[in-house]
Every structure is written in structure tokens, then in C-alpha cells.
N, C-alpha and C positions, 0 to 999 in steps of 0.2 A: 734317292737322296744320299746313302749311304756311298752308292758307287759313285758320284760326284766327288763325295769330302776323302774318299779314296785316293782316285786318283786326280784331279786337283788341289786338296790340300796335303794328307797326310805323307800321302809317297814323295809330293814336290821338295816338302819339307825337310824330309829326313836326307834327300838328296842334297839341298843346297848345304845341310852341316857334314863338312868334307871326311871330320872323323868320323861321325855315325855313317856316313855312308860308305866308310874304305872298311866299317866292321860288316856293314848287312848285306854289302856283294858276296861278302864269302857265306853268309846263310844258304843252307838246300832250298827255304822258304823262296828264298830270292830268285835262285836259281830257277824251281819251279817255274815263278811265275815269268821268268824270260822267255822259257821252254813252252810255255803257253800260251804267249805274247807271238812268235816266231813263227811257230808253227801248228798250233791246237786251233778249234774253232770254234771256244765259248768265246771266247773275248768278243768274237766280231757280232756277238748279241748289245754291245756298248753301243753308245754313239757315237755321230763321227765327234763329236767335239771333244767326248770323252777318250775316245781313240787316239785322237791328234796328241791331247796332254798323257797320256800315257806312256807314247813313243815318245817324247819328249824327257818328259821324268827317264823311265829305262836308257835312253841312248847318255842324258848328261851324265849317267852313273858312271860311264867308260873315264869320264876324267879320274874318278877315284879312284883305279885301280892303279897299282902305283907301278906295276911292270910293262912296260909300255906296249908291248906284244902281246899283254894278256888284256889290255886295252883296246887294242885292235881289232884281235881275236872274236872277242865279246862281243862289240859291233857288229863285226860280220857276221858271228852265229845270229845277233837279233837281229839287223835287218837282211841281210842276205834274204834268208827269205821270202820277206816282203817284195821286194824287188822280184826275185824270181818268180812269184805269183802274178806281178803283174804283167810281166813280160809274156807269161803264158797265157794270160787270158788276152791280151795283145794281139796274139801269133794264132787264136785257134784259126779254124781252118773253117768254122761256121761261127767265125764273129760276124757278121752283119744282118744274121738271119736271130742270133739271141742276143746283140747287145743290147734289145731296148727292153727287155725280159726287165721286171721290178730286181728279180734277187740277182740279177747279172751288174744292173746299174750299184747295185747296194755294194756288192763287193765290191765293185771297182773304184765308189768311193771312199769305202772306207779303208780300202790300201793306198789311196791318194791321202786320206787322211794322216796313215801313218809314216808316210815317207813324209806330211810338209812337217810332222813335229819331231821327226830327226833332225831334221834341215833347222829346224829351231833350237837343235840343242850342239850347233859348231862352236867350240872351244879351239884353238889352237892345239893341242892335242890329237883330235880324234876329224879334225879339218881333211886330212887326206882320207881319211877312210870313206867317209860319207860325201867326198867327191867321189869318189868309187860307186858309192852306189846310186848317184844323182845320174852318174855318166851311162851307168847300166839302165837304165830307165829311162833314157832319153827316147831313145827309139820306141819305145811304149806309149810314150807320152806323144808322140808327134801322131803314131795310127794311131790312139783314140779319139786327138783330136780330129781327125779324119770323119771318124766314124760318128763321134755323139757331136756335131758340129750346132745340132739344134739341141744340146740339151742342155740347157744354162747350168742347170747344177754341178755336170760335168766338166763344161767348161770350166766356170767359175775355181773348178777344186785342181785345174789344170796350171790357170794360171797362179792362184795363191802360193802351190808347191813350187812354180818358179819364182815368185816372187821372194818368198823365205830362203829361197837354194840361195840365189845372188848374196840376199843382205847378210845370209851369213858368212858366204863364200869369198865376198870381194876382198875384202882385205888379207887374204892367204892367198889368192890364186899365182901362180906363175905363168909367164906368155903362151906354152903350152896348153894348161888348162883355161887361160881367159879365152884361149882362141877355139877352143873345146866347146867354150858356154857359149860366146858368141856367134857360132855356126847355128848350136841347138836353138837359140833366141831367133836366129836369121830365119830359118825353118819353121818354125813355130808362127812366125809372125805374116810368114808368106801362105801359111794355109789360113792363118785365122781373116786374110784378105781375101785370098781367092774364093772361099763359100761366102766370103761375106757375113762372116759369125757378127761382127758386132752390128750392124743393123737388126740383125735377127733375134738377138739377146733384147737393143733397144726395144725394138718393139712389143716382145713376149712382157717385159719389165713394166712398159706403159699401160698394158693392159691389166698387168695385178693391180685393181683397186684398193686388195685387202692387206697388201703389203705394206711396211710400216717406211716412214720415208726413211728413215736408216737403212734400209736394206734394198730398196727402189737403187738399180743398178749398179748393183754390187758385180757383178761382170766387167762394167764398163771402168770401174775403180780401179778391179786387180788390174786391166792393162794398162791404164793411166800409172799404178805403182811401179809396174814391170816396166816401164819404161824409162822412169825416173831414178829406178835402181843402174839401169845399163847405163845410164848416165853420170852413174858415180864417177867421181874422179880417180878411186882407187883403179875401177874397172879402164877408164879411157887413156890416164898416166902411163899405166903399166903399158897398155898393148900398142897404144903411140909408141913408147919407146924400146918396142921388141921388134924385132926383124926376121919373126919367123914366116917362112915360105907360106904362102898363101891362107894368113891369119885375114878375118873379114874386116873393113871396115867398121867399123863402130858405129861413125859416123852411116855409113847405111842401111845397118837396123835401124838407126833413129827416122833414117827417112822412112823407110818401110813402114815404121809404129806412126809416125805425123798423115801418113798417108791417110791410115786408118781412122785415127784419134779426129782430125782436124774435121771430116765432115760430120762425125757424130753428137759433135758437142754443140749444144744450141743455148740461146744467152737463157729460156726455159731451163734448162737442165742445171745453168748454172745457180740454179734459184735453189738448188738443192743443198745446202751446204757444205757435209761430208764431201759428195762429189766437187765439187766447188775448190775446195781444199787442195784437193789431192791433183785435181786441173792447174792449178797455178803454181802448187808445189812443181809440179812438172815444167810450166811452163818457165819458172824462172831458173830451175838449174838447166833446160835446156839454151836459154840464149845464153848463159854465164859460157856454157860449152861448146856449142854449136852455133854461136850466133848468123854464123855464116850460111848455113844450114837453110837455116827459117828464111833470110833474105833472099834466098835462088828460089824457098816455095812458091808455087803458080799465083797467079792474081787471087784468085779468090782462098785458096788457104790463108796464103799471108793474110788476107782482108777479113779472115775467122779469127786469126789470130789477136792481130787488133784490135778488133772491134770487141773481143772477150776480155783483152788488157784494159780499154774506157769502161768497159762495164765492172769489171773487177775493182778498178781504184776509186767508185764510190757503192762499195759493200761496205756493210756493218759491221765486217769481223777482220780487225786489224790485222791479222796473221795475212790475212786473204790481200790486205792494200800492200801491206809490206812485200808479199811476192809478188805483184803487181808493178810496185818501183822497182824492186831489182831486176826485172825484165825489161822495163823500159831504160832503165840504166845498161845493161847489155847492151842494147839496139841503140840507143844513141852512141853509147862507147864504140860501139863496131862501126858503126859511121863517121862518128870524128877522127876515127884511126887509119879509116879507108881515105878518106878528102884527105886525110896529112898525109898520105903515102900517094897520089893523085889518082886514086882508083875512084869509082861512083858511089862505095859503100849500099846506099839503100836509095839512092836517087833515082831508080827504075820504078819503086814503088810509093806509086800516090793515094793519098786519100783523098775522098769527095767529102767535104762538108758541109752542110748549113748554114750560108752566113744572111743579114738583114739581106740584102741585094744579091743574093740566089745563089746555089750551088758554087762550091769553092774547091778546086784541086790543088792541094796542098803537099809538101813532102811529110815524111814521116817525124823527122822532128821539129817543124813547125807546129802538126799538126799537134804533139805531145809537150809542148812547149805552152800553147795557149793552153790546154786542157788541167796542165799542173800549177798555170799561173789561179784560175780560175776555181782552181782546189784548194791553195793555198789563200787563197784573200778573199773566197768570198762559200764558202762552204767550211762545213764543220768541221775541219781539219784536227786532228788528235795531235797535240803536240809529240808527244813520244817514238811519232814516226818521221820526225822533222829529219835525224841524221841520213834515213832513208830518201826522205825526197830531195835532199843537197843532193845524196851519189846521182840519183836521176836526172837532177836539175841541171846541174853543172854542166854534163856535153852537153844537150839540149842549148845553153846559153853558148857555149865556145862555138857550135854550127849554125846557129843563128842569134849572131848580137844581132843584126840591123831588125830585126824579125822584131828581137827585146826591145830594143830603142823606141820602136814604133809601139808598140803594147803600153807601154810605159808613157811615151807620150799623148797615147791616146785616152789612160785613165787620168794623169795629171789634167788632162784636159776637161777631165768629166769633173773634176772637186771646184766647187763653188766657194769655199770656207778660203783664203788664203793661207792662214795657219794650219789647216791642216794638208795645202798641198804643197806650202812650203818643207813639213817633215815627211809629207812621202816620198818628195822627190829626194830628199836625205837619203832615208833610208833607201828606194831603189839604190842612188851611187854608192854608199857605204858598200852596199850588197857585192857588188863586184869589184868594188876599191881598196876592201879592207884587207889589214892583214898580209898586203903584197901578195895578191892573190894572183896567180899568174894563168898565164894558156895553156895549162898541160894538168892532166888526168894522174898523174902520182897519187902514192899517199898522203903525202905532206900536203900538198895543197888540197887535196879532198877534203883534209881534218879543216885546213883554213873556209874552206866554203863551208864545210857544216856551223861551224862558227858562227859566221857571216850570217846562213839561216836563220839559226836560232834568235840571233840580237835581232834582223829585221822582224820573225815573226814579235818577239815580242814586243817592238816597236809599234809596227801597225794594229795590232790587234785592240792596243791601249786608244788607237781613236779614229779609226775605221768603221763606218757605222755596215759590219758584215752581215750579210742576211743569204 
């Protein structure tokens, strides 16, 4: 207990207050304990969690010192050596015969431990430093994962430390070092395919009964993160607009990671919610980014894909439907963009549906067109996600009005009341009439179709009898 309020509270603390901690760098105390931290081997009696916050605490202290070389310096004396430790257990020359030894696994996690809570403590400051020593450990990190390919925990602490390196990384890097990380990612990502780690992780996960469903593939999480991280915009801006000799694509680690990801995720798995989250988190900055991307995937990914976005947008956890619309707003946007330029966009890929009078193949936003009419008028719909389902709705309508026309005509048809099919069909034409709402995907008209959402849901809602 003691060593928790230690180094989780009281050391975090004294760090975050910039005075008290530009006084207690210069203590011998202090000093001590970096010299002990660095290079002694009581500390690695901690745990990892308590390891992680500790390299954390000690690295943010480097913003305190206020000479910027003695900044640096300091870094490097703390982790320098961590880094160097792991590089040599890396490199021995009877790694494969002890790395599954209990005390060989323990050090190697817990120097994984301390390098991901360096990586948590990047300030603008001490950002190049600790690129330095992300870089020096890259090749450690690529043969271990080699080596411990079946051992989740290793994994798991493998990808975390890249997942922390990126989110702190991305917004300092220059074309140089983006094209630094995105080789190491390239790498990483092509071994964690070739053994096959994340099948192997699923199933070892499936089999823990006793594991709590928070922590039930927590493997499969980190790489779902690590992906969504390389997806940042900070990361794909920069290196789009850098011209350095044989920087990777971007765009082909994400394929590489979809490779992976797309057959692992099963609409079971999606029942998991954590994971669930972090799936659709990914999946909706990837179409905003890459939508191109997902439309050249083979039949059955794209058809994973899909099929996980209809199951997505009727979850119970809004965050979850809301990333679920702005993916399907991608995918329609990138279609109604490709027909106006007279390319196919996504008309290579169909869907098979269910209809009364038997299987239907349909395009992709037709098929997302009945599915969001069908959300919006006759299911529990959340109002607060209306502006979200305009951005989706609206291509959806500009690539298939006759598709609308027909749907539209075919419910008017169903209402028996006249008064009430007299204001529905209001409301449908208001819906696309108002407002001078035009054929084009802007800002300015986007605000107008949310608009237009809003007044029709609260229209029909008022005497719709929805179930």
C-alpha cells in the first residue's frame, strides 16, 4: 500500500507542482532514487503497474529543470539504461533457449513497463529525447516479438509501449521521424501476421474463464489502439505532405493492420463493449481517412466490415452508434464523390439482403439508406445523435433519391389515417425541400440538412405510432 501512495500519488504530485519540483530535482534524495531507478535492482521488486507510474513521474520531472541540456542529460542518464538493458536481453546469443524462463519473462516486462511510462510522460521539451530512446528499442522490440509471439503478456506490453510512443509522439514528429515510426509499425505489424499472433492471443483469451470481461482481449485492444493511433491525422498530414526518399506508405500499414483486425473481430466479440469501443473507434477514423482503402478490401473483409457497422448502429452505447454514423458517412461520402467525378466509388461491392420475396443484392448505400430510414422511424432512436445521422443520411439520399422516392412512397402507402399521411408526406418533402438545400456535401448545406432532421424527427415522432 505504502509503495502504491508512493509512487502513484505522492511523487505524481509533487511533480505536477512545477515549483516544488524545479526545488526536489536538485535534492541528493532525488537523485538517489533516479540512480536506483536507472540502474540498481531493488526497484524491479515493484510491479509492472507500479514501474510504469514511476518512470512516468521521474521522466516528466525533466520538464522542471529549467536548463535544457541538463534536461536532456537527465533523461538520458534515467532511461538510457533501460533501453540498453533491453537491447541486451534482445541480442543475447541464448535468447530462445531462456526467454520463457519466469525471471527472464519478468525483466523483460518490466523494462517494457518502463519505457511505456516514459512514452507517457512526452512534453514538448524532452519529445526528441525520448524519441531517441523509442528509436533505440525498436529493434528489441521487433525480436521479441519474434521470440515471445505466444506469450500474451509479452505481447500485450509490446504493443501498449507502441501504442503510448505514437499518442505521445504524433504531434512533434517530423517526416524524418514519422517515416522512422512508420517503418517500425510496418515491421511490427508484418510479424505480428506472419506467426499469426492475433489468432493465437484470441483464442488463449477465449479460453481464460476466470478473466474479468474488462480484461478478456486486452491484446486484441492494444492493436485495434495501435492502429487508430497511425491513423491520426497529425501522423498521415505530415507524411502525405513530406517527400522524403522511400518514407512507407501509411496508407499500407493500415492495410497490413485491416488484414489482421478484419478476420479477428466477430459480431460475438463485438458484445464485449470495451472492445467494441475501441473497434469502431478505429473503424470510423479509418473511413474519415482511408476510405478508399476499405472499398478496394476483398469481398468478405469489406463484407466484415459492414456487417459490424449494422450491428454497431443498434448498440446501446451512443458513443458506439455515433461512430458507427460517421463511418457510414465516410463510405457514402466517398461514393457520392467517386459517381460525381464518374468513377464506381463502391459499386463493385454489393450486399445480399433479406427481403419478404427472398434474398436481395443491393449497393452499399441503398443497402445503408433503408437500414437508417428504419432507425430513424421506427426504433428507439436517441435524439442527441440526430446531427450525426443527417451527416450519414444526406449522401445516402443524393446517391439514391429514386431508391428514397420509392421507400417513401411505399410507407405513405402503408398509413391508413389520412391526416396522418397527409403530414408525413409533408414532412418527407420539407425534409429535402427546406432550407434551399442543395446537391452538394459542404458545410453550409450539411448544417441545413441537420436542420431539416431535427424539425422532421420532431414532426413524425409527435404521430407516428413507432414501435
Amino acid at each position: 500500500m505504502s509503495q502504491t501512495l508512493t509512487c502513484q500519488k505522492l511523487l505524481a504530485t509533487v511533480v505536477r507542482r512545477k515549483h516544488t519540483c524545479a526545488y526536489v530535482v536538485q535534492l541528493d534524495s532525488w537523485c538517489d532514487l533516479t540512480r536506483a531507478f536507472a540502474s540498481g535492482r531493488s526497484l524491479f521488486s515493484l510491479s509492472g503497474r507500479l514501474q510504469r507510474s514511476l518512470a512516468e513521474t521521474l521522466a516528466c520531472a525533466a520538464s522542471c529543470i529549467k536548463d535544457p541540456e541538463a534536461s536532456v542529460q537527465y533523461l538520458r542518464d534515467l532511461m538510457g539504461p533501460v533501453a540498453g538493458c533491453l537491447l541486451e536481453n534482445a541480442s543475447r546469443s541464448d535468447l530462445k533457449s531462456v526467454a520463457h524462463q519466469p525471471d527472464v519473462i519478468y525483466m523483460v516486462c518490466c523494462l517494457l513497463e518502463r519505457l511505456r511510462g516514459a512514452a507517457r510522460a512526452t512534453q514538448p521539451r524532452t519529445q526528441k529525447v525520448l524519441f531517441e530512446m523509442g528509436h533505440t528499442a525498436m529493434k528489441s522490440l521487433l525480436t521479441l516479438l519474434e521470440v515471445y509471439k505466444n506469450q500474451s503478456e509479452v505481447v500485450y506490453m509490446i504493443l501498449k509501449f507502441v501504442v503510448d510512443f505514437i499518442d505521445g509522439q504524433a504531434v512533434f514528429l517530423d517526416g524524418k521521424e514519422t517515416s522512422v515510426l512508420m517503418s517500425f509499425c510496418l515491421r511490427l505489424l508484418q510479424i505480428y501476421s506472419s506467426h499469426n499472433i492475433g489468432k493465437v492471443m484470441l483464442s488463449l483469451s477465449s479460453t481464460l474463464r476466470s478473466e474479468s470481461q474488462s480484461e478478456k482481449y486486452k491484446d486484441l485492444r492494444a492493436l485495434l489502439r495501435l492502429l487508430t493511433n497511425i491513423c491520426s491525422k497529425d501522423l498521415v498530414g505530415f507524411l502525405s505532405d513530406s517527400n522524403i526518399e522511400g518514407s512507407p506508405d501509411i496508407a499500407e500499414v493500415i492495410y497490413v493492420g485491416l488484414d489482421i483486425v478484419t478476420p479477428l473481430i466477430s459480431l460475438d466479440l463485438l458484445k464485449y463493449p470495451k472492445l467494441s469501443r475501441d473497434y469502431f473507434v478505429l473503424m470510423s477514423h479509418l473511413l474519415e481517412v482511408y476510405p478508399e482503402k476499405v472499398a478496394h478490401l476483398n469481398r468478405d473483409a469489406f463484407g466484415r466490415i459492414i456487417g459490424s457497422l449494422e450491428f454497431g448502429l443498434h448498440n446501446q452505447d451512443g458513443d458506439v452508434v455515433e461512430r458507427c454514423l460517421t463511418a457510414v458517412n465516410a463510405l457514402a461520402s466517398y461514393h457520392f464523390k467517386e459517381r460525381l467525378g464518374g468513377r464506381g466509388g463502391l459499386s463493385s461491392q454489393l450486399m445480399e439482403s433479406e427481403r419478404s420475396n427472398g434474398k436481395l443484392h443491393e449497393s452499399i448505400s441503398s443497402h445503408f439508406l433503408r437500414l437508417l430510414l428504419q432507425l430513424l422511424l421506427f426504433e428507439d432512436f436517441r435524439m442527441e445523435l440526430a446531427g450525426s445521422a443527417a451527416d450519414a443520411l444526406l449522401p445516402l439520399l443524393l446517391c439514391e433519391q429514386e431508391l428514397y422516392q420509392r421507400l417513401v412512397h411505399e410507407l405513405l402507402g402503408k398509413q391508413h389515417n389520412p391526416t396522418v399521411k397527409s403530414r408525413l408526406a409533408v414532412a418527407f418533402h420539407n425534409l429535402t425541400s427546406s432550407n434551399n438545400l442543395s446537391s452538394a456535401l459542404d458545410r453550409p448545406n450539411r448544417q441545413k440538412f441537420r436542420k431539416n432532421l431535427r424539425t422532421f424527427l420532431g414532426e413524425v415522432s409527435g404521430f407516428m405510432q413507432i414501435k
